[in-house]
C-alpha positions in Angstrom: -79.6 -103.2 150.3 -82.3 -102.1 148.5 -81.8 -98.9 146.1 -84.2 -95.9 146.6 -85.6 -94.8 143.1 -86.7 -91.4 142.9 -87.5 -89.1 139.7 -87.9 -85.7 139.6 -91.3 -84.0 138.0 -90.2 -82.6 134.7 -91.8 -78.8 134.7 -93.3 -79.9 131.5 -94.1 -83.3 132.9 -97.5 -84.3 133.6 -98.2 -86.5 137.0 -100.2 -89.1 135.9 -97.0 -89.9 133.2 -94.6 -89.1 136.1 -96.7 -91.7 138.4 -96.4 -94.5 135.9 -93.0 -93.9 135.1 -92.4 -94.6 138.6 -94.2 -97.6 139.2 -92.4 -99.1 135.8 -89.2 -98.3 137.4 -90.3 -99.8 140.7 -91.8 -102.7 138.1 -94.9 -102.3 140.5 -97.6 -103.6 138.0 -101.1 -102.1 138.6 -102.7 -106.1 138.9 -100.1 -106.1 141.8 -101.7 -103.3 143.3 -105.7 -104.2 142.7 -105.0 -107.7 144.0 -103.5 -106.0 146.9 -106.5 -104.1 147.6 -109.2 -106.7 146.7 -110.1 -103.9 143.9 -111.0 -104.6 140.0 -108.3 -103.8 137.7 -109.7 -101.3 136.2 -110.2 -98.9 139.2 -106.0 -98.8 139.3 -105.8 -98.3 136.0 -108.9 -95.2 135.8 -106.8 -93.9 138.8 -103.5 -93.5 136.7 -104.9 -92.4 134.0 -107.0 -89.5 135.7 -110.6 -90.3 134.9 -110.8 -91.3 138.9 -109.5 -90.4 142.2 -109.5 -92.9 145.2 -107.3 -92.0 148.1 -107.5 -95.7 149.2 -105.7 -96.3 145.6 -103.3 -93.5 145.6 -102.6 -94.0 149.1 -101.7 -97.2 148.4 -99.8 -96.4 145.1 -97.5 -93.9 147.4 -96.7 -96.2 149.9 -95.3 -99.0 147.1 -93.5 -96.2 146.2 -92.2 -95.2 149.7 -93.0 -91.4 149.1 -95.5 -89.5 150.9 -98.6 -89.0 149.2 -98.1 -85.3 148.6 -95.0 -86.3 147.0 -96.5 -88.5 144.4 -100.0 -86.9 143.6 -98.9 -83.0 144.6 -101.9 -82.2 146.2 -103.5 -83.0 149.5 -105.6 -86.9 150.4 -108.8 -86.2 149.4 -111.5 -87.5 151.5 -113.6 -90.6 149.6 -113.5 -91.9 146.3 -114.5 -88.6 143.4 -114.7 -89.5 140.0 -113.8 -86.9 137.5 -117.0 -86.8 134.7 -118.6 -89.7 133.4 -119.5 -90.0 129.6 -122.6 -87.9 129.4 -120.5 -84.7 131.1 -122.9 -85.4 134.5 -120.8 -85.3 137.7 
């Protein structure tokens, strides 16, 4: 029988941290998951780290971690791909 992880979000906490704490308990690697989704690396990785949203990704990241997606990124799916700012500040 398999054991059901959870953590609870420290108030202090921030999400991103609280989302790869998770996956490191899980030991869910983020090559695991880009292979999984025929994705580069780096998109998992710019996901956790906040300079990128993809629901495809979190979507993905949520279900690994059998939680709803509310549960894991606190806020609603969003609808495509949105990345945060690039280097030059453009959006």
């Amino acid at each position: 029988m398999e054991k059901e992880l959870y953590l609870q979000l420290p108030k202090n906490a921030d999400r991103l941290t609280y989302v790869r704490g998770l996956l490191a308990v899980h030991q869910i690697k983020s090559r695991s998951i880009a292979k999984g989704l025929s994705v580069h690396e780096t998109a998992v990785s710019r996901v956790l780290h906040g300079s990128m949203k993809s629901r495809r990704i979190q979507e993905a990241i949520a279900g690994l971690l059998n939680m709803t997606y509310r549960d894991v990124w606190g806020e609603p799916a969003q609808a495509d791909s949105i990345f945060n700012r690039n280097r030059r500040g453009r959006q």
